[in-house]
Structure formats: C-alpha cells, structure tokens
Residue, then its C-alpha position, 0 to 999 in steps of 0.5 A: x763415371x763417378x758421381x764427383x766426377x760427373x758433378x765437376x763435368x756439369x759444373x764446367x760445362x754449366x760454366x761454359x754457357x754462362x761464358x758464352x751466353x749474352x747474360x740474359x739466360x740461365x741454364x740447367x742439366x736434366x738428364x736428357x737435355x738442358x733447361x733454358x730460361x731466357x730472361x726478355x722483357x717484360x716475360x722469361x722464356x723457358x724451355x726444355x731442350x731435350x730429344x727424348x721427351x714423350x712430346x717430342x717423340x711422338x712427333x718424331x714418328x708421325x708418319x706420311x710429313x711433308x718434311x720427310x718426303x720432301x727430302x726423299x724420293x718415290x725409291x728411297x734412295x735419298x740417304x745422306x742429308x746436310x742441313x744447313x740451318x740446324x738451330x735446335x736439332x728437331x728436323x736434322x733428328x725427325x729426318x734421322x729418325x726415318x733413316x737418313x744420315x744427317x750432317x747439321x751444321x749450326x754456327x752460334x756457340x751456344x745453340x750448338x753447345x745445347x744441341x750437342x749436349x741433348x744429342x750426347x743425351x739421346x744417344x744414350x738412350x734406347x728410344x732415340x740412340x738410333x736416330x742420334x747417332x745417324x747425326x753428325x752435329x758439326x760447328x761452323x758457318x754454313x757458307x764456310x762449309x760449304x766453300x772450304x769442302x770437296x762436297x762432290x757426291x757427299x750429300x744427296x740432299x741439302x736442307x734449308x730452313x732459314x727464320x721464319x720473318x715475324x708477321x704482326x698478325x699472327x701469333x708469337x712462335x713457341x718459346x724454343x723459337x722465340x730465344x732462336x731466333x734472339x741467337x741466329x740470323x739469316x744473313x747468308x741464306x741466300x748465299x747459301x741457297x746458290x751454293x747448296x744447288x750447286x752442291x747437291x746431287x740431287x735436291x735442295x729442300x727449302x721450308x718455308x711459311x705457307x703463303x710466302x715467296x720462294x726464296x729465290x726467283x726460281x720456281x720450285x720443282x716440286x711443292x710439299x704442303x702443310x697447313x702453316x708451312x711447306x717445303x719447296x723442293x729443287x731438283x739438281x737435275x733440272x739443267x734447264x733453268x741454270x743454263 
C-alpha cells in the first residue's frame, strides 16, 4: 500500500466516525488503534483504543483471572465463545488470548467501528495477531443474533457483561468506560440472558460488580471472585432448575 494511499484510506475512515459519531468526539489513527477525545461537560475524556499497548498487554497474560476460568472448565474443553456484550474488545481479546475462539457481538456503529479497526491493527502485529485472529467481531443486535441464527452446538460458552449501574458512592470508571457507557445500554440484557441459557452448550457467564444481585432469579451454579467483581456461572446442564 502506498503512502497516498494509505492517507486517503484514514481520511475516509476518519470521516466516517465523525459521520457516525453525536458530534461531541474527535478521533485519531495512531498505528495500533485509535484516540478518542469525548468532549463531556465540564471535562474531555480521552483514551486510547488500542490492543497492543505495553499496559494492555500485561494485563492480558496474567495468569490464574477469574474471567478465564469462569469461561473454561477443569479440562479445557471449552473452545468456542460468543460474547455478547463486546463494547471495546478488552475480555473477547484476554479470553482469545488464553485460546478460545471468540464471536463478539456489539450493536453501536461507532464502538464497533474502533474495535474493528484496533483489531485490524493487532492482527498485524506479532505480540497480538494470534489472539486477533482467534476473533470474529461481527455488527448486530445481540437478541437479533441470537434469534435470527441456528446456534445449536456453536457456542460452548456465552458471555455477558451488561453496564455496570452507577453507584454515587464509589469512584467514576476509567475514561474507556465513561464514553461506553455515554454509547450502549442495557436494555435487552435480560432477554438476552434467557436466550443465551437456552443456547449455550454448556455455560453462561455473567460479570457482575461484587456486591450486587444475580441478574436474574436464578442462583448461579458457580461463582468466580475478585475483589470489585465477579463471574456468575450457569451450567447448561442443570435441567433442575428450568423444569
């Protein structure tokens, strides 16, 4: 690709985000992502999108998270995961990056514009196009998905991590989180959650913040804990408790 070429490329697709953005951003290409500023009153929020940065990284290869294993079993067997809630990429690419292969769904053009540019990116990369390319980002509505497919023994494991809700107690999320949640919502989450029991072969994985309710009625079979969060898992196994 040549340079002009290259430059008329980032121009269009600089474009397109600002044709698809509120107004309120501006945007960025850097070689592994892109920068976003998020202009909300009183301050400007900025970040960088990118799977390849030094932070990132390290992040990604700790061992022994309670993310990973909530998503996997005792023998590995787990191997294909869709993520429901994909936003930014960061768990769809720490679960690629201990060896599943993920499908991650996001809905808002813009989030998944960036994510697919930084994912472009990475898979470029040395350092993180193995894990980049264990990802299939795809554009739609999570409950269309999950309605309009055949998913019958596609997906070992689904993943949910709906919006956190905002405590006035504790302390604002990162900036990444911030403009996120400004863009998506929860509104089918719910919905969502019935349907990926019914469609998971053999898990649902909800994160959730530490202290709050299951996100549903029904009692988790397994819990995976951090200090500020944790995973609630859902065998698809248990006939028990949906008879």
């Amino acid at each position: 690709m040549t340079g002009a070429t290259a430059m008329s490329e980032e121009v269009a697709f600089l474009n397109h985000l600002n044709s698809i953005s509120s107004g309120n951003s501006d945007f960025a290409i850097v070689d592994d992502g892109v920068i976003i500023k998020w202009h909300e009153s009183p301050d400007t929020l900025e970040f960088r999108h990118s799977y390849s940065e030094a932070q990132f990284l390290k992040r990604v290869r700790q061992p022994g998270q309670a993310l990973v294993k909530s998503c996997n079993n005792r023998q590995h067997s787990i191997k294909n995961l869709l993520d429901l809630t994909g936003g930014w990429g960061v768990d769809s690419f720490i679960l690629a990056h201990h060896g599943l292969s993920v499908t991650m769904l996001e809905q808002n053009e813009l989030v998944f514009n960036i994510s697919a540019h930084s994912l472009n990116c990475a898979r470029l990369i040395s350092s993180t196009s193995a894990a980049a390319n264990r990802i299939e980002l795809i554009h739609t509505s999570s409950v269309d998905f999950l309605l309009g497919n055949d998913l019958a023994g596609s997906f070992d494991c689904i993943y949910l991590d709906p919006m956190f809700p905002d405590h006035k107690s504790t302390a604002k999320p990162a900036k990444d989180m911030q403009i996120l949640q400004h863009l998506t919502d929860n509104q089918d989450i719910e919905q969502c959650f019935e349907l990926a029991l019914e469609k998971a072969k053999t898990r649902v994985v909800v994160k959730r913040p530490a202290k709050s309710q299951p996100i549903s009625s029904l009692a988790p079979d397994l819990v995976y804990k951090q200090k500020t969060i944790r995973f609630d898992v859902y065998l698809s196994n248990n006939t028990a408790r949906r008879q």
